[in-house]
Biotite code that builds the C-alpha atoms (Angstrom):
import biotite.structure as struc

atoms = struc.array([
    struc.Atom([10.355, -59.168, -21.276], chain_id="A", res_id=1, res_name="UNK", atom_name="CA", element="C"),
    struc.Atom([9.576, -60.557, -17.963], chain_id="A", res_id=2, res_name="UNK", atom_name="CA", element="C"),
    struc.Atom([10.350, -60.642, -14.671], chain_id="A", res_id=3, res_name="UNK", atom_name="CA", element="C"),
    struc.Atom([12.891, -62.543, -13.220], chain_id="A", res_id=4, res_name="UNK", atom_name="CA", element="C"),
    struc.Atom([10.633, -64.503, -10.986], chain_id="A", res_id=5, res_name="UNK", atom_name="CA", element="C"),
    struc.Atom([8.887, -65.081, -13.667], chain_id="A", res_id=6, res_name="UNK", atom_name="CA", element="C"),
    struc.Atom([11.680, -66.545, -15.687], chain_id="A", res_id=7, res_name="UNK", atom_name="CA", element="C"),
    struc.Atom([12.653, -68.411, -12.881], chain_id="A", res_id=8, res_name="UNK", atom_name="CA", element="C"),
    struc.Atom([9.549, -70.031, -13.443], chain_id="A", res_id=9, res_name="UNK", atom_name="CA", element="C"),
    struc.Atom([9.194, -70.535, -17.190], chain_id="A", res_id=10, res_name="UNK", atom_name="CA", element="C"),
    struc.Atom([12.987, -72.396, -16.838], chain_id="A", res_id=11, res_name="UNK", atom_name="CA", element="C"),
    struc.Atom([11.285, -74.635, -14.213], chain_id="A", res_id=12, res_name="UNK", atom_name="CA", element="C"),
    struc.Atom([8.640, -75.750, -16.278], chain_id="A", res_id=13, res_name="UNK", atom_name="CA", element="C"),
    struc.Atom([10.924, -75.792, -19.160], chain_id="A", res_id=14, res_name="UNK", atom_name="CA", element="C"),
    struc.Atom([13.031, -78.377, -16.956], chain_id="A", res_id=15, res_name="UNK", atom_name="CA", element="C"),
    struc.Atom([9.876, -80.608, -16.646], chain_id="A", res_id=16, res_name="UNK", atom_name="CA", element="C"),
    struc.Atom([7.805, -79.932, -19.875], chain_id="A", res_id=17, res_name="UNK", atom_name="CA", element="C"),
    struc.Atom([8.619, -79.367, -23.189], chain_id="A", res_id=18, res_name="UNK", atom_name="CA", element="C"),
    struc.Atom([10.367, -76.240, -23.559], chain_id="A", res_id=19, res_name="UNK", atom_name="CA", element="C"),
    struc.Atom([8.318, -74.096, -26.055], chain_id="A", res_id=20, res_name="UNK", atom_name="CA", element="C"),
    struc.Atom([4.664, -75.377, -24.562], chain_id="A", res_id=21, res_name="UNK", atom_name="CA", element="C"),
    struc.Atom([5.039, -74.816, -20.667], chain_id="A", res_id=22, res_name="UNK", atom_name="CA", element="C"),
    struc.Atom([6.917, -71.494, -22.218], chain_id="A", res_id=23, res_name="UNK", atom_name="CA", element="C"),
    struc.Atom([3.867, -70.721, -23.703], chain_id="A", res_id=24, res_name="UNK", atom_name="CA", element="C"),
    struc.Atom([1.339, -72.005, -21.106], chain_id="A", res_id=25, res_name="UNK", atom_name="CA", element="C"),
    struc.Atom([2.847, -69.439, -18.543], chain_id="A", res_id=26, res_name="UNK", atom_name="CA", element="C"),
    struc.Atom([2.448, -66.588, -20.536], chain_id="A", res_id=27, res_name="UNK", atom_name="CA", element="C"),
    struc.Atom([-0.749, -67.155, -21.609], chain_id="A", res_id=28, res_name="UNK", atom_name="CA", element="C"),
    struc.Atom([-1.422, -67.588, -18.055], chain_id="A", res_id=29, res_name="UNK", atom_name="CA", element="C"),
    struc.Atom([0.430, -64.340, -17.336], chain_id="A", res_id=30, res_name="UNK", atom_name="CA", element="C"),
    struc.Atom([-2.053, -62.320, -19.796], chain_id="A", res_id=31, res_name="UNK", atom_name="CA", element="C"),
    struc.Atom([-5.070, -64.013, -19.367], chain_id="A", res_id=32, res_name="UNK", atom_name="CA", element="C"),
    struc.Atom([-4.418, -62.639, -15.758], chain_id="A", res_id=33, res_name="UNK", atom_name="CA", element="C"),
    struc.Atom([-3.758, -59.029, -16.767], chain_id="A", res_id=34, res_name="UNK", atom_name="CA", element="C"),
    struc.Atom([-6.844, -59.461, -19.350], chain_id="A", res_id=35, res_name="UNK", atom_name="CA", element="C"),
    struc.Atom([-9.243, -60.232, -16.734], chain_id="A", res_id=36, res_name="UNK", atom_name="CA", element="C"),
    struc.Atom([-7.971, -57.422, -14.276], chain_id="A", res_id=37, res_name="UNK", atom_name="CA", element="C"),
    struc.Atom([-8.853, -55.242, -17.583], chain_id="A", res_id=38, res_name="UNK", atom_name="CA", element="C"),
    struc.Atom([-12.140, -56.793, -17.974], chain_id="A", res_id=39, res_name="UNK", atom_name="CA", element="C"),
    struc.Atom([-12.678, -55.980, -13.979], chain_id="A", res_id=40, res_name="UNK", atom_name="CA", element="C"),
    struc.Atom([-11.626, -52.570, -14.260], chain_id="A", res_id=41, res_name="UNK", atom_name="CA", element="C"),
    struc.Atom([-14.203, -51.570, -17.377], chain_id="A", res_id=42, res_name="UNK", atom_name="CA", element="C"),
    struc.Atom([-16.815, -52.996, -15.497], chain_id="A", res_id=43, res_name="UNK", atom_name="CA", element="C"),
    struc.Atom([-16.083, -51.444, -12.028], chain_id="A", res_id=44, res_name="UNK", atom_name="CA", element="C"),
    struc.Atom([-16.041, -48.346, -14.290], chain_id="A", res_id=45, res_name="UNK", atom_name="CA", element="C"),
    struc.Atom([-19.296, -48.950, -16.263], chain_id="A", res_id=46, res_name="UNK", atom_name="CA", element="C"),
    struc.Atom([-21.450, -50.191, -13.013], chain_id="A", res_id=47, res_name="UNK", atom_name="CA", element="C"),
    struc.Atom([-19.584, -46.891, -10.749], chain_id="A", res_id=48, res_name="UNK", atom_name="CA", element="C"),
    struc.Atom([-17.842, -49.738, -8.440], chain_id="A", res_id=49, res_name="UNK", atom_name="CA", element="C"),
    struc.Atom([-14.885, -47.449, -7.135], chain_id="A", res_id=50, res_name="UNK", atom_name="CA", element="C"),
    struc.Atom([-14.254, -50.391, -4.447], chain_id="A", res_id=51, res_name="UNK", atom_name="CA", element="C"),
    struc.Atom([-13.826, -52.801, -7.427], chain_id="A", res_id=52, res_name="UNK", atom_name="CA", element="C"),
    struc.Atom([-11.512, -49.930, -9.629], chain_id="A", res_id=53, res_name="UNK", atom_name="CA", element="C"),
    struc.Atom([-9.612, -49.177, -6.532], chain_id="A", res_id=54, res_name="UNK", atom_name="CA", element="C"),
    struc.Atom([-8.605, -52.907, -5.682], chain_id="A", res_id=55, res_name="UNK", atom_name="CA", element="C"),
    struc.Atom([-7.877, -53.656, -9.767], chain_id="A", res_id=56, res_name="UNK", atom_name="CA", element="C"),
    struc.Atom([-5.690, -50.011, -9.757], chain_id="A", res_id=57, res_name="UNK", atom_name="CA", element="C"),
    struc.Atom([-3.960, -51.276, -6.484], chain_id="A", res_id=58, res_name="UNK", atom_name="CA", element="C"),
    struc.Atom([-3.051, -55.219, -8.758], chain_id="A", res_id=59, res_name="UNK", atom_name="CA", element="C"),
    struc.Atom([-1.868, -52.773, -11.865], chain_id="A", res_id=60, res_name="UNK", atom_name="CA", element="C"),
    struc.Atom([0.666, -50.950, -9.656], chain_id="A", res_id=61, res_name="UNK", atom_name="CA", element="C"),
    struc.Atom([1.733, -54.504, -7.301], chain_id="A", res_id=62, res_name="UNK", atom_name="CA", element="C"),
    struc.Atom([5.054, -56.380, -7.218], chain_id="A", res_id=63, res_name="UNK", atom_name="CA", element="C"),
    struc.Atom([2.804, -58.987, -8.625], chain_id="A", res_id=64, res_name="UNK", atom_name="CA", element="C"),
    struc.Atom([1.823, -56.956, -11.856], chain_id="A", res_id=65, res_name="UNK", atom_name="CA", element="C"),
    struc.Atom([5.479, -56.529, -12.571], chain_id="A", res_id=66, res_name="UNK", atom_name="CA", element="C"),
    struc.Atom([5.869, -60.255, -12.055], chain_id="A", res_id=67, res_name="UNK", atom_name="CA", element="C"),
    struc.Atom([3.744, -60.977, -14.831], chain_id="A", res_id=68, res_name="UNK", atom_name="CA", element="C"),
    struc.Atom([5.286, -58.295, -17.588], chain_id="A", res_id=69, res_name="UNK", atom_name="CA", element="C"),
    struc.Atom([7.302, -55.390, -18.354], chain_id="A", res_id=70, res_name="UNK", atom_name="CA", element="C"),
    struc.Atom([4.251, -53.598, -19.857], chain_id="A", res_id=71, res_name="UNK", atom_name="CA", element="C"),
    struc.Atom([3.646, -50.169, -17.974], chain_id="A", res_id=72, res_name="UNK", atom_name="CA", element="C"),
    struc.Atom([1.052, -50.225, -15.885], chain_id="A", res_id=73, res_name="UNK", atom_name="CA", element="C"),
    struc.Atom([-0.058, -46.159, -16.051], chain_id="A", res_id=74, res_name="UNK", atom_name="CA", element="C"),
    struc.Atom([-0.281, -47.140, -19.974], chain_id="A", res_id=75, res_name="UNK", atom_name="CA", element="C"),
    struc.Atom([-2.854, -49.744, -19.568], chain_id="A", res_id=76, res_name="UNK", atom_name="CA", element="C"),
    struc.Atom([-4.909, -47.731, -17.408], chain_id="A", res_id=77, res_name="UNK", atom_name="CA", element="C"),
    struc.Atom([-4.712, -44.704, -19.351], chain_id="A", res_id=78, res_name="UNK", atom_name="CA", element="C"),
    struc.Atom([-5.700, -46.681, -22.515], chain_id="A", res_id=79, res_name="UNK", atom_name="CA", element="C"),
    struc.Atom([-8.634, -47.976, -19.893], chain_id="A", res_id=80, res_name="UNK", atom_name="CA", element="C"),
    struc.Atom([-10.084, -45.096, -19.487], chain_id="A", res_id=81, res_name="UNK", atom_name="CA", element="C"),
    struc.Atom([-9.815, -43.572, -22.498], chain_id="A", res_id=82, res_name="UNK", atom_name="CA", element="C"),
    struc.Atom([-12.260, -46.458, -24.153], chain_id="A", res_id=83, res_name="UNK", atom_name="CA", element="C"),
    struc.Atom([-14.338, -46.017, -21.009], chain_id="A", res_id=84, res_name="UNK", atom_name="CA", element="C"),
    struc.Atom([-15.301, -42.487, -21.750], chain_id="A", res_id=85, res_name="UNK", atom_name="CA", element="C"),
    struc.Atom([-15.244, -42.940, -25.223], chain_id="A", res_id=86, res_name="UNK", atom_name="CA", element="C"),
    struc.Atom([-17.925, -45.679, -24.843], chain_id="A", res_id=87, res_name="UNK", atom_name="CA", element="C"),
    struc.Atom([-19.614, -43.960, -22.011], chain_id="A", res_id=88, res_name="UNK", atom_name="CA", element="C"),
    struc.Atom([-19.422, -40.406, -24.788], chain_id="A", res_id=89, res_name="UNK", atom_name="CA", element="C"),
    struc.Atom([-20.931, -42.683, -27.202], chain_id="A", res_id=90, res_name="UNK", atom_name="CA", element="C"),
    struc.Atom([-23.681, -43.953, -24.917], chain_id="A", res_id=91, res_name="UNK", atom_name="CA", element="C"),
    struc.Atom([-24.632, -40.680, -23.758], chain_id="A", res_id=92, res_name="UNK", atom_name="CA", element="C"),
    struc.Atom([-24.923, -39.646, -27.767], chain_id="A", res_id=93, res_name="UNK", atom_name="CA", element="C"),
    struc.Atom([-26.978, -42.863, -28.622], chain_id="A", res_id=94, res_name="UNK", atom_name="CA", element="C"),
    struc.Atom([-29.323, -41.816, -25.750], chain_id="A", res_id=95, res_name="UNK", atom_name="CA", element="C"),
    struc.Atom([-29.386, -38.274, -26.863], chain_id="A", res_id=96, res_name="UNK", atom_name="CA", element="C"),
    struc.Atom([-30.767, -39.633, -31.056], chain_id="A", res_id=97, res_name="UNK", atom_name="CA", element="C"),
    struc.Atom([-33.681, -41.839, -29.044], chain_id="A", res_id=98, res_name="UNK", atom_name="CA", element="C"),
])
C-alpha cells in the first residue's frame, strides 16, 4: 500500500490518463526509484564509499521513502547487507582456490 501523497498522486493522473496505465507508470516509477537507491547502496558497499552508504541509508529512512511504499525500510537494508557479505564471503573464498 502506499502513501497517501502518493495516492493523491496516482488519482491525479488517473483524472488525466487512463486509469490503470498512469496507475502503473507511477509505481513503476516509485520502484525503479527504490531499485536504484539499492543498486547505490551495493556499490557504496563493494567500492568502501561510506559517504555514498550513508546518504542512500539517510533516503531509506526519509519521509520521501515512505512516500514511495509501505515496504520497511530496516528490511531492505538488512536483506542488503546480507547479499553484500555473502558476495563479499564468496569473493574472499574464490580468491582463497586461485
Amino acid at each position: 500500500m502506499k502513501s497517501d501523497e502518493v495516492n493523491r498522486l496516482l488519482e491525479s493522473s488517473d483524472s488525466k490518463a487512463g486509469k490503470s496505465s498512469s496507475r502503473g507508470e507511477v509505481e513503476a516509477l516509485c520502484n525503479a526509484i527504490i531499485v536504484r537507491a539499492c543498486e547505490d547502496y551495493r556499490l557504496a558497499i563493494k567500492k568502501g564509499r561510506t559517504d555514498v552508504k550513508k546518504e542512500v541509508l539517510k533516503f531509506f529512512h526519509s519521509a520521501w521513502f515512505r512516500m514511495l511504499t509501505d515496504v520497511n525500510a530496516d528490511y531492505i537494508i538488512k536483506r542488503l547487507d546480507e547479499e553484500c557479505r555473502k558476495e563479499q564471503e564468496e569473493g574472499d573464498a574464490n580468491e582463497e582456490i586461485h
